[in-house]
C-alpha positions as CSV (number, residue, x, y, z in Angstrom):
1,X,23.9,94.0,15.7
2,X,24.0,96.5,13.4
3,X,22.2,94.8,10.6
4,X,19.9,93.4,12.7
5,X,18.7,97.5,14.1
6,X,18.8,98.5,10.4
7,X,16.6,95.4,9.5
8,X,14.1,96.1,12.7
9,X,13.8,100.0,11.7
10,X,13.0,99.5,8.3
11,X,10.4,96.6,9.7
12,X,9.0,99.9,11.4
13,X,9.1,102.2,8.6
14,X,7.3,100.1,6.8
15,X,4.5,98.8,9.1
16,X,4.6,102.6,9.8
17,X,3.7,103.4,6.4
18,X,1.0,100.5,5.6
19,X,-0.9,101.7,8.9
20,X,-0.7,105.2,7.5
21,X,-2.0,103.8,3.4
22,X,-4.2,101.8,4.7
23,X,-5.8,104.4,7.0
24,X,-6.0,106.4,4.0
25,X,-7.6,104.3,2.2
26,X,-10.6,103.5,4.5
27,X,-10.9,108.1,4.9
28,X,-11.1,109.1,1.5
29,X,-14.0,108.2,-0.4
30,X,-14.5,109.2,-4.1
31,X,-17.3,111.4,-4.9
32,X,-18.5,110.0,-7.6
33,X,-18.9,106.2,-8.1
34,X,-18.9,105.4,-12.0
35,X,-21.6,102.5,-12.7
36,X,-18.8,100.3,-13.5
37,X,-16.6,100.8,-9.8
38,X,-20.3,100.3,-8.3
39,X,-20.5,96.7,-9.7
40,X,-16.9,96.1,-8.5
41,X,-15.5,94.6,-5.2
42,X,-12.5,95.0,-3.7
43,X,-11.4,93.0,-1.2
44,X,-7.9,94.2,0.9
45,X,-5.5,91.4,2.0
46,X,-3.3,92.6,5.1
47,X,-1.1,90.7,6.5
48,X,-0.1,90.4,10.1
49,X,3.2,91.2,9.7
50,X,2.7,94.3,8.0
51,X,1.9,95.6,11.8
52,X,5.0,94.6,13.4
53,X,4.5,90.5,13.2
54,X,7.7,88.2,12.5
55,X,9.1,88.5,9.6
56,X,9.2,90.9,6.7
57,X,6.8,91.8,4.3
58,X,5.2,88.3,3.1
59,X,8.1,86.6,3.1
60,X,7.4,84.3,6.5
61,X,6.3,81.2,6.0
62,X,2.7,82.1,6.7
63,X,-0.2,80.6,4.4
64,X,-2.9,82.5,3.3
65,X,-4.7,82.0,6.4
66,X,-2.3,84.6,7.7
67,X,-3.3,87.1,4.3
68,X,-7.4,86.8,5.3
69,X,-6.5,87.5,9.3
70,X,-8.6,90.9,10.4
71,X,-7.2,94.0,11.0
72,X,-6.1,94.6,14.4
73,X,-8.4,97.3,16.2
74,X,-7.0,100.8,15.8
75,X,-7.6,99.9,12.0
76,X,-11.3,98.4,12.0
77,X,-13.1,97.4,8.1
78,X,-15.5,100.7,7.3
79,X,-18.6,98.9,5.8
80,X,-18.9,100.4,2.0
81,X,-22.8,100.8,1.0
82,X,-23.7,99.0,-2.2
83,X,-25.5,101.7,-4.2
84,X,-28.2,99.8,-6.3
85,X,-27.5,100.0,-10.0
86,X,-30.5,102.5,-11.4
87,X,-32.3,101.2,-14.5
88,X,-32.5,103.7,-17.4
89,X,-29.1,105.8,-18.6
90,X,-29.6,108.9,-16.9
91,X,-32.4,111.3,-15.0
92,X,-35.4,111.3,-17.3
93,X,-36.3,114.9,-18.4
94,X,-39.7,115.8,-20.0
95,X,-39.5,119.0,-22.6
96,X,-42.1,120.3,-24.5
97,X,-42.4,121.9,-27.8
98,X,-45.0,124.2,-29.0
99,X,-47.2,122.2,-31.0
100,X,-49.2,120.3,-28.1
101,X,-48.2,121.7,-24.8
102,X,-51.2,120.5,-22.9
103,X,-50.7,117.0,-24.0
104,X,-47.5,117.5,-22.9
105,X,-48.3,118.8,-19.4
106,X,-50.7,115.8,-18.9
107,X,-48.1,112.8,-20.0
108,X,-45.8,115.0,-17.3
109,X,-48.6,114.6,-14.5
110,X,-48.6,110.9,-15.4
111,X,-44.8,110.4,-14.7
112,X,-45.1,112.7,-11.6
113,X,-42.9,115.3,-12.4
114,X,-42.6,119.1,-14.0
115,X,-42.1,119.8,-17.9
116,X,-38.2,121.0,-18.7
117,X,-37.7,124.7,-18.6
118,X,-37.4,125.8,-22.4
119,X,-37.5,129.3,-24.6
120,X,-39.2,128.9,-27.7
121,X,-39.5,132.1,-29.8
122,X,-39.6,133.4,-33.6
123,X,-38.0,136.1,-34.8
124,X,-39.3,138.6,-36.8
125,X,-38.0,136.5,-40.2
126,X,-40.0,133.7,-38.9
127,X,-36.7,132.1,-37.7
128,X,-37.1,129.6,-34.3
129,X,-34.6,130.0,-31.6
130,X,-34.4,127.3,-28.9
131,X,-32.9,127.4,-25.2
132,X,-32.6,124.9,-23.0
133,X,-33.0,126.7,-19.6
134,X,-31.6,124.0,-17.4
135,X,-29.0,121.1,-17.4
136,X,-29.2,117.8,-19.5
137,X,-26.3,116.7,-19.4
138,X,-26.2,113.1,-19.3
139,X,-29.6,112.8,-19.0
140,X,-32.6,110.5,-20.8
141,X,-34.0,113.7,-22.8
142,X,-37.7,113.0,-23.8
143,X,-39.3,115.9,-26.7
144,X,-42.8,115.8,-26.8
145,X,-43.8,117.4,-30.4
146,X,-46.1,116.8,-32.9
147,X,-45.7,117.6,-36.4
148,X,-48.8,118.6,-36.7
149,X,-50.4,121.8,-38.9
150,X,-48.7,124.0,-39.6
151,X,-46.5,120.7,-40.3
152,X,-43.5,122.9,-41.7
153,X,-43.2,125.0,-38.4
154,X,-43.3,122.3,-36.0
155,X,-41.3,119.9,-37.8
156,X,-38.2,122.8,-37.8
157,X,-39.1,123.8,-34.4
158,X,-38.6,119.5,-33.0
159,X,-35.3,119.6,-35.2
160,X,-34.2,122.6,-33.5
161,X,-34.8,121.1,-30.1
162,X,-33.2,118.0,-30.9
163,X,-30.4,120.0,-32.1
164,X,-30.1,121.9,-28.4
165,X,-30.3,118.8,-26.7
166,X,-27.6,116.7,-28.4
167,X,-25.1,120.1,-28.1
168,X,-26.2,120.4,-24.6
169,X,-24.5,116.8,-23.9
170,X,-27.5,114.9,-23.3
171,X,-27.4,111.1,-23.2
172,X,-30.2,109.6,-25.0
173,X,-32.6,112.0,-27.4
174,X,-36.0,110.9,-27.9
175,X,-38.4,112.8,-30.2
176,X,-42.2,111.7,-29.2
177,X,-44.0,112.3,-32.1
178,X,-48.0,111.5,-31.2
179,X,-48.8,112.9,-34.8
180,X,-46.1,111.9,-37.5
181,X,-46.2,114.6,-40.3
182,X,-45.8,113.5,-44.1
183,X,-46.4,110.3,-43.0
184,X,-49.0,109.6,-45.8
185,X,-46.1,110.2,-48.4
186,X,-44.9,106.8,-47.5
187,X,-44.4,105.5,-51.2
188,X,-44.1,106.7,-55.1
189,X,-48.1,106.6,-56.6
190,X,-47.0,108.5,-59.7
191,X,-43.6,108.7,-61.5
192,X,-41.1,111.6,-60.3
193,X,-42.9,111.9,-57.0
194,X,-41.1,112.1,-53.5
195,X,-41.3,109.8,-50.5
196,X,-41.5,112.4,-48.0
197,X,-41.7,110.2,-45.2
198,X,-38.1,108.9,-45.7
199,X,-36.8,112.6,-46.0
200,X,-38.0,113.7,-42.7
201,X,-37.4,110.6,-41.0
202,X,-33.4,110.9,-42.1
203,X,-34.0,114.6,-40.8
204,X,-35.0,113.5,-37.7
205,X,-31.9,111.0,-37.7
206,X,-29.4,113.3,-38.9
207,X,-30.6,116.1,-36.6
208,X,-29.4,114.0,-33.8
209,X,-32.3,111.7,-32.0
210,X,-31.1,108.3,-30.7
211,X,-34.4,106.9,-31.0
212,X,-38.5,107.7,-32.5
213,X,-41.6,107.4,-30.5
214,X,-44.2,107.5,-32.3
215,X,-48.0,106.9,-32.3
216,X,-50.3,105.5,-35.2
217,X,-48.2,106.0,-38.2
218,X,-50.2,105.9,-41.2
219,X,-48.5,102.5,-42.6
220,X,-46.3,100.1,-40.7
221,X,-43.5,100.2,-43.2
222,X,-42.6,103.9,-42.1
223,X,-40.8,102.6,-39.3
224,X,-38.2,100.8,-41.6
225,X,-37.8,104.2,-43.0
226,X,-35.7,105.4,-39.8
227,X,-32.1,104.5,-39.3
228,X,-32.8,104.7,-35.2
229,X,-35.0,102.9,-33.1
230,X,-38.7,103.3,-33.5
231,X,-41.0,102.5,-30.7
232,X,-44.6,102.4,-32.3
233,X,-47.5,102.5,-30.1
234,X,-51.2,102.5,-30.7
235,X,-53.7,104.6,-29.5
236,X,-56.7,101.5,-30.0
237,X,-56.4,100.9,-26.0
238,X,-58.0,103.8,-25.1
239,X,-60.8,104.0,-28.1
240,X,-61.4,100.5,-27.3
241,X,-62.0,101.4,-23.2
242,X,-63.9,104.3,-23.9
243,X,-66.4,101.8,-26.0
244,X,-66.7,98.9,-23.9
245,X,-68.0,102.0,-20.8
246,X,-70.9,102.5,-23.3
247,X,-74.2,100.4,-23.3
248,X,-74.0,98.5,-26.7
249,X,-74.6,94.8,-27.4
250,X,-71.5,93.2,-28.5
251,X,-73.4,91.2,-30.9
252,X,-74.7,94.4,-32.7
253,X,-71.7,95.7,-33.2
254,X,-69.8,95.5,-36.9
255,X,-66.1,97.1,-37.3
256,X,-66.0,99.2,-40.6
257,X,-62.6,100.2,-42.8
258,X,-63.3,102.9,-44.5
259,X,-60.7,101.9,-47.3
260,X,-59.1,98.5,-48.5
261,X,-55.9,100.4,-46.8
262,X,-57.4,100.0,-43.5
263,X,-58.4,96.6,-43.6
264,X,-55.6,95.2,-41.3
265,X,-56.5,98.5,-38.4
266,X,-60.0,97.4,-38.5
267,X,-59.4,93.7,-38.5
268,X,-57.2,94.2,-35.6
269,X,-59.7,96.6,-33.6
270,X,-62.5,94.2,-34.5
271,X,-60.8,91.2,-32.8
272,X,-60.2,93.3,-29.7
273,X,-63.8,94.3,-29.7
274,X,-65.8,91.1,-28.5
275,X,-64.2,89.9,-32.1
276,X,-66.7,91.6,-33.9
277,X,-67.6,90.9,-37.7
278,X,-66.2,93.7,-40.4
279,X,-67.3,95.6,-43.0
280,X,-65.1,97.1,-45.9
281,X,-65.8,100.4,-47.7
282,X,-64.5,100.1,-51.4
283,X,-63.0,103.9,-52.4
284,X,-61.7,104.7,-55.5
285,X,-59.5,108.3,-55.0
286,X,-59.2,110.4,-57.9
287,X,-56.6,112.8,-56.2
288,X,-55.3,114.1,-53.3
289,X,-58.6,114.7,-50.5
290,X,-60.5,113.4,-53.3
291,X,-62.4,110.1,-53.0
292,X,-65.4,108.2,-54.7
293,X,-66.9,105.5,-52.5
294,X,-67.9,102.8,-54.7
295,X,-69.5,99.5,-53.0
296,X,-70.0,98.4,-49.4
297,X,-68.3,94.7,-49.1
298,X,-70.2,93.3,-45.6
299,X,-73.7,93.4,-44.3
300,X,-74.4,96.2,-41.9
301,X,-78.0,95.8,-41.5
302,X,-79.6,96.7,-38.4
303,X,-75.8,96.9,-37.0
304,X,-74.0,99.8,-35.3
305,X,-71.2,100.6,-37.5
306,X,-68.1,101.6,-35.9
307,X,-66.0,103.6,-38.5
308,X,-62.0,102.9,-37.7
309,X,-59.1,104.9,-39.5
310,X,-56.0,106.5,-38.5
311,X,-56.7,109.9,-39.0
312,X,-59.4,112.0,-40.0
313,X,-58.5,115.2,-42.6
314,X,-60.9,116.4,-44.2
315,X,-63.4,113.7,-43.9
316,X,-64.3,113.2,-47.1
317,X,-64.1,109.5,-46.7
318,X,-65.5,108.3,-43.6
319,X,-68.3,110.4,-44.5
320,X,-69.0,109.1,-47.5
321,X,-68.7,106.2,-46.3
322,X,-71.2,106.9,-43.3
323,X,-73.7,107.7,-46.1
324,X,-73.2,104.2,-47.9
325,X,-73.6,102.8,-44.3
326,X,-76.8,104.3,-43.7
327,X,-78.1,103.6,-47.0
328,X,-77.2,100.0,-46.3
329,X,-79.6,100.0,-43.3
330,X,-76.9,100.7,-40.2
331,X,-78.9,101.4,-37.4
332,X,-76.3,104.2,-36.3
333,X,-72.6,105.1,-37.1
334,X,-69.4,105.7,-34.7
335,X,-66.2,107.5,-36.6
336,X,-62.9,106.7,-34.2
337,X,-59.9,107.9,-35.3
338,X,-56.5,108.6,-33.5
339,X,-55.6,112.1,-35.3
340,X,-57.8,114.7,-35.8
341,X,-56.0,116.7,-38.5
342,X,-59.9,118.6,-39.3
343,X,-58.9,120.2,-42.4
344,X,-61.5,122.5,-44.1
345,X,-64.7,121.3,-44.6
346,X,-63.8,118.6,-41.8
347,X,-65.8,120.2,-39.2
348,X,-69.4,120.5,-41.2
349,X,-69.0,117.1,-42.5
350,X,-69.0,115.4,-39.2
351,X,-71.5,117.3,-38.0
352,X,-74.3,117.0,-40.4
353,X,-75.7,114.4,-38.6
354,X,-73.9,111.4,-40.4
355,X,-72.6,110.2,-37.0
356,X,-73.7,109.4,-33.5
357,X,-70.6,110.0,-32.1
358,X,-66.9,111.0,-33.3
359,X,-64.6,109.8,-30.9
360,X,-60.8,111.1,-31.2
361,X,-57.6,111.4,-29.3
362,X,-55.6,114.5,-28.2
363,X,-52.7,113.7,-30.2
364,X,-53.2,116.9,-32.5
365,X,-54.6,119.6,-30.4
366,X,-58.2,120.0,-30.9
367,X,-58.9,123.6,-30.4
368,X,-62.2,125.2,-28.8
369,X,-64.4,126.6,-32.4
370,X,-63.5,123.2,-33.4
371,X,-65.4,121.1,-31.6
372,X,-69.5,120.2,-32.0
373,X,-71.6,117.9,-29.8
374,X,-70.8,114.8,-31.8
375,X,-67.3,114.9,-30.9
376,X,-65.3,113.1,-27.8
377,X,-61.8,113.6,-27.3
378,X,-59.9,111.4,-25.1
379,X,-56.3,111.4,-24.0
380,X,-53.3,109.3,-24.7
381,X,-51.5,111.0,-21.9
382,X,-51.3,107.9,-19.8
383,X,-50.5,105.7,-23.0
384,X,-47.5,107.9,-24.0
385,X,-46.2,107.9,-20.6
386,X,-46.4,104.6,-20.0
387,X,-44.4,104.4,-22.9
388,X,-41.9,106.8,-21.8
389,X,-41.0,105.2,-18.5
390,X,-40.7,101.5,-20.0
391,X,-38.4,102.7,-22.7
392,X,-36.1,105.0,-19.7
393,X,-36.3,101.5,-17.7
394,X,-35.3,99.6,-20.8
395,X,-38.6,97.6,-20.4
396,X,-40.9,96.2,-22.8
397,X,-43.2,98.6,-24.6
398,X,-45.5,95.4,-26.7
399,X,-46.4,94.3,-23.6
400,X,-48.6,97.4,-23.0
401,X,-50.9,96.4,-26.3
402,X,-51.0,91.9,-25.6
């Protein structure tokens, strides 16, 4: 009799104390549900006898059936909400540095959202201080900075920022670079020179950036020069839109490189233009800035030349080159170009009267006494920030350019 009141109480105890677990566990809730607890499910098996049934514990000679029975009402199944699994590692944050700010505001516009508070300041030495003035941590950090002129400042300040970001615990760095600096150092011409597009590219690395995203690098082979990934987009799509708005005949159209360097740009922007026919400038450079245009290989007779190059310094080739066209009967001449550098005497060779139009983009900032009414500047805003939610959604970034 005895034994058999010991064995009921503990029965009671312990039914007792399941009700009281398992109660609980359906009240407290964790705050914060890791990605990996999201994915899993957990199912509870209670058994009848836990709640006073025959027997003790599971050792009746019940069969699963009675492990899978539902929980008698005082203790009813609280429905857990599956939280959808988020593409992308983290909230995406937008920061700007100072080299380009209103490119910067635009691509922000795009994605719908406001630029990352940051302090940028020099001291008197000319030393660059950086603050981040809110949280990253474990966010998808995106730096929009050009290395633009003066190339020395804002490649320091977008290593800086970089810096402040990985020490600030963010989860992915991204340096957008619309206007790679240096990037025409890409290989030795001359014995005991330096590839400066390697050095800054391991800066970049080694300065702590997870991954590159950069826009119309001078040669292709720069990307292999970064040890992170590179994500190289083009700004042709929007040249090209801007041309096909304009009332010229596809058929009197001939795409123009103004160097054998070139030739694979131009073929490539010709076969997206209406697959137009093209025209090679022979050069022969006798130093840096310095180039002698030699012979015209193509017939531009009675055609509208459309100039295509990466970037325009101090123009000494594509107008050159505009003169042989002209002299070869073109009827007029179109200079597009993705980076307007405009280094001294850029801005009164374009507009002597050479070109119809000079189209650009906005990827180096074009400021006011630099413009001329030949010139049209349009924006890769909406290119770059394209960009920037496909790689935050860990989507496909070619498939913008097919």
């Amino acid at each position: 009799m005895m034994a058999g009141a010991r064995s009921a109480s503990s029965c009671s105890s312990v039914a007792a104390a399941g009700a009281a677990c398992c109660s609980l566990a359906h009240r407290r809730r964790p705050r914060r549900m890791t990605q990996r607890r999201r994915r899993r499910r957990t199912i509870c098996f209670c058994s009848s006898s836990m709640y006073g049934g025959g027997g003790g514990g599971y050792d009746d000679d019940s069969s699963s059936s009675s492990l899978l029975s539902p929980l008698p009402p005082q203790f009813p199944i609280i429905p857990v909400p599956v939280v959808p699994e988020r593409r992308g590692g983290g909230p995406l944050r937008v920061f700007s540095g100072s080299a380009n700010p209103l490119l910067a505001q635009e691509i922000a516009c795009y994605l719908g959202m406001e630029l990352g508070k940051i302090k940028i300041k020099r001291f008197a030495d000319g030393e660059i201080y950086v603050q981040l003035q809110e949280s990253v941590r474990g966010c998808d950090v995106f730096l929009v900075q050009p290395t633009c002129p003066p190339a020395n400042e804002n490649l320091m300040e977008l290593l800086i920022m970089i810096d402040a970001c990985r020490r600030a615990s963010a989860k992915t760095i991204t340096a957008v670079i619309p206007y790679f600096g240096y990037a025409r150092a890409d290989r030795k011409m001359q014995g005991r020179e330096s590839i400066a597009a390697k050095l800054v590219a391991n800066l970049i690395t080694e300065a702590g950036a997870h991954r590159v995203l950069a826009c119309d690098l001078h040669s292709g082979q720069s990307i292999g020069y970064f040890d992170i990934p590179v994500d190289h987009v083009y700004g042709q799509p929007v040249i090209l839109d801007y041309l096909a708005s304009k009332t010229i005949c596809p058929n009197d159209v001939v795409v123009v490189s103004p160097d054998v360097g070139g030739v694979a740009r131009a073929r490539a922007f010709a076969k997206k233009l209406s697959d137009a026919p093209l025209a090679i400038v022979d050069k022969r450079r006798h130093g840096h800035n310095q180039a002698e245009v030699v012979n015209l290989i193509g017939d531009v007779r009675g055609k509208v030349a459309v100039m295509v190059d990466d970037m325009i310094d101090t123009a000494g080739t594509i107008a050159k080159g505009a003169e042989l066209l002209h002299k070869e009967g073109a009827r007029a001449v179109y200079a597009c170009s993705t980076h307007a550098v405009f280094s001294p005497p850029a801005l009164d060779r374009l507009s002597s009267g050479l070109f119809q139009e000079v189209i650009i983009t906005n990827t180096v900032p074009v400021v006011q006494h630099h413009s001329f009414p030949q010139l049209t500047v349009l924006s890769v805003a909406n290119l770059l920030g394209e960009t920037i939610w496909r790689v935050h959604d860990d989507c496909s970034v070619s498939s913008i350019f097919q």
